[in-house]
N, C-alpha and C positions, 0 to 999 in steps of 0.2 A: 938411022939411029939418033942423030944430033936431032931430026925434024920429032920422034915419038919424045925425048928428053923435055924439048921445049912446052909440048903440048904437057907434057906432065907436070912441070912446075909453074903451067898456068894456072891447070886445071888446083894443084896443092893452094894458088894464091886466092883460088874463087871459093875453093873450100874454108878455107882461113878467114878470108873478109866476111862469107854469108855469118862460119858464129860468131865473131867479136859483133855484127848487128844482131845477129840474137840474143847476143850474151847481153848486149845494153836494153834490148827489149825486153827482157827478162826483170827490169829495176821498173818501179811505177816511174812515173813521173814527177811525182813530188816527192821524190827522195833522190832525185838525180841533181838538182840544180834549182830547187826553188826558187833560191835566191836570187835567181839574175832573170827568173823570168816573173818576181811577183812584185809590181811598182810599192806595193805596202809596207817593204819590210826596209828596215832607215840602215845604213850601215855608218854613214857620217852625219856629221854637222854641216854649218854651211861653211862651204871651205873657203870663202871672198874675206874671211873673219880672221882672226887668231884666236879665237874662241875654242878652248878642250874640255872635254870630262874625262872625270878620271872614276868613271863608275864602279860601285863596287856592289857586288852580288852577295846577299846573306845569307848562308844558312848555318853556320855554325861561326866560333872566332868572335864569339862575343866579348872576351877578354881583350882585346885589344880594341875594339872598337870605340870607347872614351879616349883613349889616348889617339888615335884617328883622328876623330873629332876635336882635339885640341892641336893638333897641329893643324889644320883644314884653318884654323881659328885663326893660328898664328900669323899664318900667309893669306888674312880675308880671302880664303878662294871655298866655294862651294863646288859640291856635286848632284849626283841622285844616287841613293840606294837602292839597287832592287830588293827586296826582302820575301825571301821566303814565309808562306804564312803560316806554316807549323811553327816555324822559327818566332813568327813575330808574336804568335799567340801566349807564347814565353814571357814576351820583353813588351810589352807595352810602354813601360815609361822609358824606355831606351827609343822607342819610335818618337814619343811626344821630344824627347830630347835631341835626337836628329832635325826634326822639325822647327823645335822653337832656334835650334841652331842657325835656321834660313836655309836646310839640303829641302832638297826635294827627293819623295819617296815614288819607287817604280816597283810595281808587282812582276814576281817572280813565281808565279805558281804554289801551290799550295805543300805540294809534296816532292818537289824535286822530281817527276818524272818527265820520259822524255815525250814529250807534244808531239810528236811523229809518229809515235806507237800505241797512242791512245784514239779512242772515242771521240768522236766530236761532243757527246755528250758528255764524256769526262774531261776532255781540254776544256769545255764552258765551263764546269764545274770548280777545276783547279783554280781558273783566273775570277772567278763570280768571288767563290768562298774565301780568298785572299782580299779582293775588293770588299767584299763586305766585310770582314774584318775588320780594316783598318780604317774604313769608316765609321761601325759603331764603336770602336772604342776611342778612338782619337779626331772625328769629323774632316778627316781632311781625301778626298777624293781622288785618288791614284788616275794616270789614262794612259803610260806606258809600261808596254808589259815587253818583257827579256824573256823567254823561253830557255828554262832550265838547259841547259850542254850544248844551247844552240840548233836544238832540236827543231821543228818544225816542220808542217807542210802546209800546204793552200786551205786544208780546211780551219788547222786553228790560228794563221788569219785571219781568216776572213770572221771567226768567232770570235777573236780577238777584235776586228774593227768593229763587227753588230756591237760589243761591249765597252764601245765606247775608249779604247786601244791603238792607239801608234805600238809597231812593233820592233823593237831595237834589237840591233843585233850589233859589233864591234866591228872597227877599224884595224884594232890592234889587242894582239893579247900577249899580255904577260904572262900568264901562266903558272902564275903565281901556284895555285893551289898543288903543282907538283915540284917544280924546280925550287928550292930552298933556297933560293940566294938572292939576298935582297941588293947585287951587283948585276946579277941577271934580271930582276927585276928593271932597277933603274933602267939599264940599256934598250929592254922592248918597249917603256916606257916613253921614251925620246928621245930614240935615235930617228934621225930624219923625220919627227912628228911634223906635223901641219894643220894649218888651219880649217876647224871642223872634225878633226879625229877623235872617237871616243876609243879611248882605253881603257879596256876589261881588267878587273882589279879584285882582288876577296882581301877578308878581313885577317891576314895572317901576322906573325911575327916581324918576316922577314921583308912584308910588304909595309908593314910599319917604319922599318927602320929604313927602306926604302925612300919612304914618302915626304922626311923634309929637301933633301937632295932633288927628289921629283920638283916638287912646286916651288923650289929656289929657281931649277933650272928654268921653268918656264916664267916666271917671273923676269928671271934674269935677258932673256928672249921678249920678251914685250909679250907672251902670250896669258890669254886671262882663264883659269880654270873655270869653269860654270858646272851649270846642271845640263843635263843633257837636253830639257825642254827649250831653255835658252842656246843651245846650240845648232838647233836644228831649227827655232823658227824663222828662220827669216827664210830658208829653202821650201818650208814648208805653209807660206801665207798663201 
């Protein structure tokens, strides 16, 4: 009796193990873990630095976005904006005015979808027609792209490197765009931050009121806000 028992809850454990591996074979591969197996996609800076960004992703929040910009002013510390290109196709002289500000701009796809569920010929499409945007109206030449929601797989990638793309993704996220509290904000912001971390940011209320608190603290810490291209190149020479 004890000898048929044990054979039976082997046998339950060999049936359990075979689906939890079918049930993982059942997920492609590029929507399992991209990230840790595709060397192309950046999640830090160089961490030997005190060097952060504090990047902020556009597609709506344009109201606050000037007053953003003047406190950025206030503490000299720059970033990079990703921008949506529906978004940006709006605001052209809110781009020239990021720009002449000394931020550096990061393509954000054109529509806000997610890059893991499209096309490879609509992933090139999204990030093409966002690049050429914001180079014919304002000449300046975007080469990091943020994949809307974080979205991604190997294909747009690797479309994103043919198009001339480093592909950034986040160290740390505030989370701003749900959580309403520019207390919660500050705290995923720089708690335990370090050298090389970009922190994901939108253009909200409470992430404004957030923001001098932010770049005091890192000030205050010896750390220098930057753009993301200055934070990653020295990892990346």
């Amino acid at each position: 009796m004890m000898k048929n028992r044990k054979i039976q809850i082997l046998s339950n454990l060999t049936i359990i193990s075979m689906l939890i591996f079918l049930f993982v074979l059942s997920f492609p591969l590029d929507s399992i873990s991209v990230a840790k197996i595709n060397p192309n996609v950046i999640y830090h800076g160089d961490t030997s630095t005190k060097k952060v960004s504090l990047m902020i992703n556009v597609y709506w929040g344009t109201e606050y976005l000037e007053d953003m910009l003047n406190v950025f002013d206030e503490y000299n510390a720059k970033t990079t904006f990703f921008i949506g290109g529906c978004w940006a196709s709006k605001n052209i002289e809110l781009l020239k005015n990021i720009v002449d500000r000394g931020h550096e701009l990061g393509n954000h796809g054109y529509n806000h979808k997610d890059h893991d569920k499209i096309s490879a010929e609509l992933n090139e499409k999204e990030i093409d027609m966002t690049h050429k945007l914001v180079l014919n109206n304002i000449g300046y030449s975007m080469c990091l792209f943020a994949p809307p929601s974080g979205a991604y797989n190997n294909a747009t990638v690797d479309i994103a490197t043919s198009l001339g793309y480093k592909t950034i993704m986040w160290t740390r996220d505030t989370i701003d765009w749900r959580d309403k509290s520019a207390s919660l904000v500050y705290n995923r912001a720089v708690k335990n931050i370090t050298g090389g971390d970009l922190v994901l940011m939108h253009p909200t209320e409470h992430t404004l009121t957030a923001l001098p608190n932010i770049l005091s603290y890192l000030k205050n810490n010896n750390f220098e806000a930057t753009t993301v291209s200055d934070s990653i190149q020295l990892q990346n020479q």
